[in-house]
N, C-alpha and C positions, 0 to 999 in steps of 0.2 A: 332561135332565141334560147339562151340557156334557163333554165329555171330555178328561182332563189326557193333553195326546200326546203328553209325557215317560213317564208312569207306562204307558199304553197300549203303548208301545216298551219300556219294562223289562221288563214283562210277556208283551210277543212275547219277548223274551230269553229269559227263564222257560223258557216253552213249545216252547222247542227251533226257533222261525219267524225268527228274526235268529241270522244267523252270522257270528264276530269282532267285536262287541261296539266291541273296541279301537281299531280306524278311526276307529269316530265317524262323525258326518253334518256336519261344519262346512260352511260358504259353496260352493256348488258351481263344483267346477272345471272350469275348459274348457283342453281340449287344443287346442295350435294349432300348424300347420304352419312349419316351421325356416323357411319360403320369406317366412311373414310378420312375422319375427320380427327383430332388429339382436341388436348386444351391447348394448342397455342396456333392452331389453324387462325387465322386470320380471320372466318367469320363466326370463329368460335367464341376468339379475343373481344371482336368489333361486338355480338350482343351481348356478353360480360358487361364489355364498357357502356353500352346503350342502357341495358339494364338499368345499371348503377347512376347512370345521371336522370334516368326518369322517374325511379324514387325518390331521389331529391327534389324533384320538379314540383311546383305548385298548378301548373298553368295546365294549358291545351294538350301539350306534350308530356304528358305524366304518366308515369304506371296507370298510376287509379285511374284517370279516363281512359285508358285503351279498356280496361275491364270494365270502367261504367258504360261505354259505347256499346260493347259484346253485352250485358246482360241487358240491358236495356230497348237496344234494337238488333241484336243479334237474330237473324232468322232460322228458325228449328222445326221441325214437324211439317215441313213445306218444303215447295220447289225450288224457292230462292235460297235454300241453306247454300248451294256451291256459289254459287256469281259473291255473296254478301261473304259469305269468310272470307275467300280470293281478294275481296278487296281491301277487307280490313285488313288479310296480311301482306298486300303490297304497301299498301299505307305505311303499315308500323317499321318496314324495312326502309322508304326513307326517310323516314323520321330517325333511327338506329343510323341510318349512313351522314345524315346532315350532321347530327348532335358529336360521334365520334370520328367524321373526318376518313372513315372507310368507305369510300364513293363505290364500291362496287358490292356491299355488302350484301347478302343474300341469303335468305332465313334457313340453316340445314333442316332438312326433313328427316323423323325419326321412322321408319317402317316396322313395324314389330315382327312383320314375317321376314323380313329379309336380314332386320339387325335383333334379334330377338329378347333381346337384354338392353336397358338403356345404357347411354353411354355413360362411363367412369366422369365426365367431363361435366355429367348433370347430377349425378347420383353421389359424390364428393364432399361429405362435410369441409365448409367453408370454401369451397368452389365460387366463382358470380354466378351459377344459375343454381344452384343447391337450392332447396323449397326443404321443411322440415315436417310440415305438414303433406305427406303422403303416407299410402296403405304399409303396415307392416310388413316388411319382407319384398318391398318393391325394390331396392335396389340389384338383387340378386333373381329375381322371379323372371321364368321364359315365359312371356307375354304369348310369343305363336300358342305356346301348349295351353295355356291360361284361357287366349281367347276361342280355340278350337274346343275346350272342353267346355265351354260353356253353350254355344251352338253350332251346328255346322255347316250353317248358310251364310253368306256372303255374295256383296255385287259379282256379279258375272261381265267381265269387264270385255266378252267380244261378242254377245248379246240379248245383254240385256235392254228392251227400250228404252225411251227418255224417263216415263211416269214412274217403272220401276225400279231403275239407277236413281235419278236425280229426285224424284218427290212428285204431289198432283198439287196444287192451288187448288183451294186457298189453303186447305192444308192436308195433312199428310206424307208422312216421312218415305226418304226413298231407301234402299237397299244399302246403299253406300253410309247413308245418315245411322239407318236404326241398328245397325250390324255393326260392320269393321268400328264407327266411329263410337258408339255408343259405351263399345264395352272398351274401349283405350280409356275412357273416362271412370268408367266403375272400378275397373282392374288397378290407374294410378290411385285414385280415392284423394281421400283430404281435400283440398281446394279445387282439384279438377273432378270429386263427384257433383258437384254443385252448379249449375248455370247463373249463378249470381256470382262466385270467385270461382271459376274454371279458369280464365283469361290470365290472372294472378300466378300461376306456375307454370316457368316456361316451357314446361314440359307441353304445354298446350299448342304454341307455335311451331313448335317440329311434328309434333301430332298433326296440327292445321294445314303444314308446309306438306305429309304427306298424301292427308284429302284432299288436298287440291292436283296433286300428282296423280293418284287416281284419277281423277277426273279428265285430266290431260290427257292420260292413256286412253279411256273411253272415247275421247272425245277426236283421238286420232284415227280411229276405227270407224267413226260414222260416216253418213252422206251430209251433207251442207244444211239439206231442207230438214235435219231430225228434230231440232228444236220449234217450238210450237211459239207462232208469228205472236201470240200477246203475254208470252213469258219474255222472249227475246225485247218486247217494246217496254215491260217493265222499267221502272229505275229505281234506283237504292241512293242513298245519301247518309250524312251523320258523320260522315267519315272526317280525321283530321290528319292535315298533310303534314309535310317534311318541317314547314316554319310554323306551325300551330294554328293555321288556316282552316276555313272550313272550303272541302274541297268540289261543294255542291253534288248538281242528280250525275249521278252515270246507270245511262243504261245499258241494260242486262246484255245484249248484242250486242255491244262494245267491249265486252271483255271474255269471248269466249275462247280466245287466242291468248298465251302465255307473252306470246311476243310482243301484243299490243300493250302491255302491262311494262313490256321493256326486262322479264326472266325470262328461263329455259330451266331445264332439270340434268343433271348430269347425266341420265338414262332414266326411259319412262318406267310403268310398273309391270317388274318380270313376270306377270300372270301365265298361271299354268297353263297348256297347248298338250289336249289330248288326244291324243295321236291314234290310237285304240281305234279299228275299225267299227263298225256298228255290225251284227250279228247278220247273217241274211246269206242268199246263193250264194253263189259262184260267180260271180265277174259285177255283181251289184255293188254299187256305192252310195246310194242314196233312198230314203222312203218319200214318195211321194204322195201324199194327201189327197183321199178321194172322196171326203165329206165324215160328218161326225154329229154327235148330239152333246149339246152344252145343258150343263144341270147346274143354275142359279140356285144356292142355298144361301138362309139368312136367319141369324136368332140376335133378339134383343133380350140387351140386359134387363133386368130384373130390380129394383129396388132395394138396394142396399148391399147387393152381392156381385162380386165381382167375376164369378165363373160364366163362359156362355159355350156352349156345343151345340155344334149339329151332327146329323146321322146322314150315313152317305145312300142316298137311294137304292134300293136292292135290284133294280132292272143295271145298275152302273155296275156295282159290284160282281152281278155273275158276268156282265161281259170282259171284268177287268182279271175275275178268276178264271174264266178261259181262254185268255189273251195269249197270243203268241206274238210272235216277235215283225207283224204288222199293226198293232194298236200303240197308238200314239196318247201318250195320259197328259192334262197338263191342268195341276191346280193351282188357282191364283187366289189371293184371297187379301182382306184386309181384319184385321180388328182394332177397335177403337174407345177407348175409356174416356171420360171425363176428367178432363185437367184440372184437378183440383188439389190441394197441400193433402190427400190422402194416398197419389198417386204416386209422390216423391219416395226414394228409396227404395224401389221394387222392381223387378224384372218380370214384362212381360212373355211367360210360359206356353206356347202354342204347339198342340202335341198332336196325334194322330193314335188312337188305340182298336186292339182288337184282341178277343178272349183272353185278355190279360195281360195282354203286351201292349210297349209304348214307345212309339218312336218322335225327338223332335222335328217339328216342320217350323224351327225356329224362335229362338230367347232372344233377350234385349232388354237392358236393363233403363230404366223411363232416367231422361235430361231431358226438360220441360222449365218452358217460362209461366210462371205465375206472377209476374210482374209488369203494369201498364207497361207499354213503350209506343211511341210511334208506331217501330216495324217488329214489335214485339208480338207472336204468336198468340193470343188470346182467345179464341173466335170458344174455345168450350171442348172441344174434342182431343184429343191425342191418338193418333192414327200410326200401325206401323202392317209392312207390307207382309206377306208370307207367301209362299209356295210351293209345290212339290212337282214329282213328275214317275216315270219308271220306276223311280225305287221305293218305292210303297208297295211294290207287288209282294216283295219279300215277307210285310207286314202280316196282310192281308189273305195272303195263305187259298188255302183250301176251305170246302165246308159253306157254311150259310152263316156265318157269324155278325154281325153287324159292326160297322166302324163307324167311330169316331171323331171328328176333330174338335178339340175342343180347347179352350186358353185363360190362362187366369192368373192375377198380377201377384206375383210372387212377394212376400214380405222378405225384404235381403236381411230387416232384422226384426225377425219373428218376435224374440221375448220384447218385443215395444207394445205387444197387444194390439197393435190398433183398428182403428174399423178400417173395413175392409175400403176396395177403391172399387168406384161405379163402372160396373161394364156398359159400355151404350150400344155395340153393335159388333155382330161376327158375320161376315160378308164371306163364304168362299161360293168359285165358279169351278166346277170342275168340267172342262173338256175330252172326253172321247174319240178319237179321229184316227177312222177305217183307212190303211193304205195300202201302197204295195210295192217292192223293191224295184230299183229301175237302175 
């Protein structure tokens, strides 16, 4: 019997196995990078044109609600920040493709490491996506160097796990959140330092179009079972479709696939592959792990101060200062402030010292909702992840000296004077693990 694979997809509807319905599966879209792209690229023309008819719009289908939807229930500091942008910007592409008549229309993604400069095509007085409210000197500034001087951690995209790639429930930001994404935002400034008008400049959707590319890249690299069974059961909603509908729940396991969304990416994210053998005998390739001691450190904030440190145990320290090249280090940690209008504006600073020296183990400048929503982060905290490993030996040196780690939210504009922002907690775990070459 042949199978009608219309009715066979209605029928997964039915049965609760297809979620949001209201996308649709049209002509598959391909994401392609700002760098290969002009201003008369076709889906350069098609968001111009989208653009343009949605600021005129009153209704469903408006600029201002795709930005009131993002501020209001946009997810941030948590696990759902990737599934919940993924949606909103499959959303806003058929919305872009219905209103201009480009059916295959596909959001470009902008990559600051791979195109380091935005494109002439965004950054163009009187351009359709020009915004005039961005940072001084943004249309000419290298973004790569811009974001790398500022920290120099970022997701680890062939192993890092789920909690610190993607984020922990109910909240706390992941690696991909508080890093690459966080400083795309500070570094354009103007409308996109803000989470109330981030959405507002499109510079935000080719930013968004490349977090979600990362994500894909990650998420080619894993096993099936890496997502954790009551994120995946999650749903998210709010969202409005291609005809100004509301397109009801989808959950979070229904959109972990690019495909199922009906895009694909021109090429996923070039992440560096290093090749560098690890140090060790003669015909060895691998350390293998033969037990270890974990050292839980933790200091709370303080009462109107925003600095928190702690000291790394001295039994950790001399085995870390006579470490050869079987000790395996690995610090993981979190710090976490209170989300409140004092926290806004600032870059969370988390450093690592010893007899006078200072290395980072990671900056991030705070994008935080302060505003009810639905699916709006509010619970009280703002969380972002850090950690280190081997190379803190260099720090750390010789001698009996004590170290550091310690973090504290940086005022981005100091002469505002203001009171400080509330530290609530500095969580690191540093592990030690004895091995041996095999």
């Amino acid at each position: 019997m042949k199978i009608d694979r219309r009715k066979a997809l209605a029928g997964a509807a039915m049965l609760g196995l297809w979620s949001g319905p209201a996308l649709g599966q049209t002509s598959r879209r391909v994401r392609r990078g700002a760098s290969s792209l002009s201003a008369t690229s076709d889906d350069v023309v098609a968001f111009g044109e989208g653009l343009a008819q949605m600021k005129r719009r009153r209704d469903a289908r408006s600029w201002t609600r795709q930005n009131t939807i993002h501020a209001r229930n946009g997810q941030h500091n948590n696990g759902l920040f990737l599934p919940w942008h993924r949606l909103q910007l499959a959303h806003l592409e058929r919305i872009i493709a219905e209103l201009t008549g480009h059916a295959t229309f596909a959001m470009p993604y902008w990559d600051a490491q791979e195109h380091q400069t935005l494109p002439s095509w965004v950054t163009a007085q009187g351009a359709p996506l020009y915004e005039r409210q961005r940072a001084r000197g943004v249309d000419t500034m290298d973004f790569n160097a811009a974001r790398w001087a500022r920290s120099p951690y970022m997701a680890r995209l062939t192993s890092d796990g789920f909690e610190t790639f993607a984020g922990r429930l109910p909240d706390g930001a992941g690696m991909v959140e508080g890093y690459g994404h966080n400083h795309i935002h500070e570094l354009v400034g103007g409308l996109m330092g803000r989470l109330t008008t981030a959405a507002t400049d499109p510079i935000f959707w080719l930013h968004h179009a490349n977090v979600d590319r990362v994500w894909a890249t990650w998420h080619a690299r894993q096993s099936a079972n890496v997502y954790p069974a009551d994120w995946t059961a999650r749903t998210l909603n709010g969202f409005v479709g291609s005809r100004g509908e509301d397109t009801g729940d989808w959950r979070v396991g229904n959109v972990l696939e690019t495909r199922s969304l009906g895009y694909s990416y021109d090429h996923l994210y070039p992440f560096p592959v290093f090749s560098a053998p690890d140090a060790g005998p003669p015909g060895a390739t691998r350390r293998e792990p033969l037990g270890g001691v974990v050292y839980p450190l933790r200091a709370e904030g303080e009462p109107g101060l925003d600095g928190m440190s702690v000291t790394l145990p001295a039994e950790a320290l001399a085995r870390m200062r006579a470490a050869d090249d079987t000790l395996m280090i690995a610090g993981a940690g979190t710090v976490a402030y209170a989300a409140t209008e004092a926290l806004l504006d600032r870059s969370i600073e988390i450093r690592m010292s010893c007899a006078g020296r200072t290395i980072s183990l990671g900056a991030s400048p705070t994008f935080l909702h302060l505003t009810e929503g639905e699916h709006a982060n509010h619970r009280g905290d703002y969380s972002l992840p850090f950690r280190f490993g081997e190379e803190v030996l260099n720090l750390i040196g010789e001698g009996d000296q004590p170290v550091t780690v310690s973090v504290e939210a940086e005022d981005l504009d100091p002469d505002s004077r203001r009171s400080p922002a509330q530290g609530v907690a500095l969580d690191l775990t540093l592990t030690l693990t004895e091995s041996r070459w095999a």
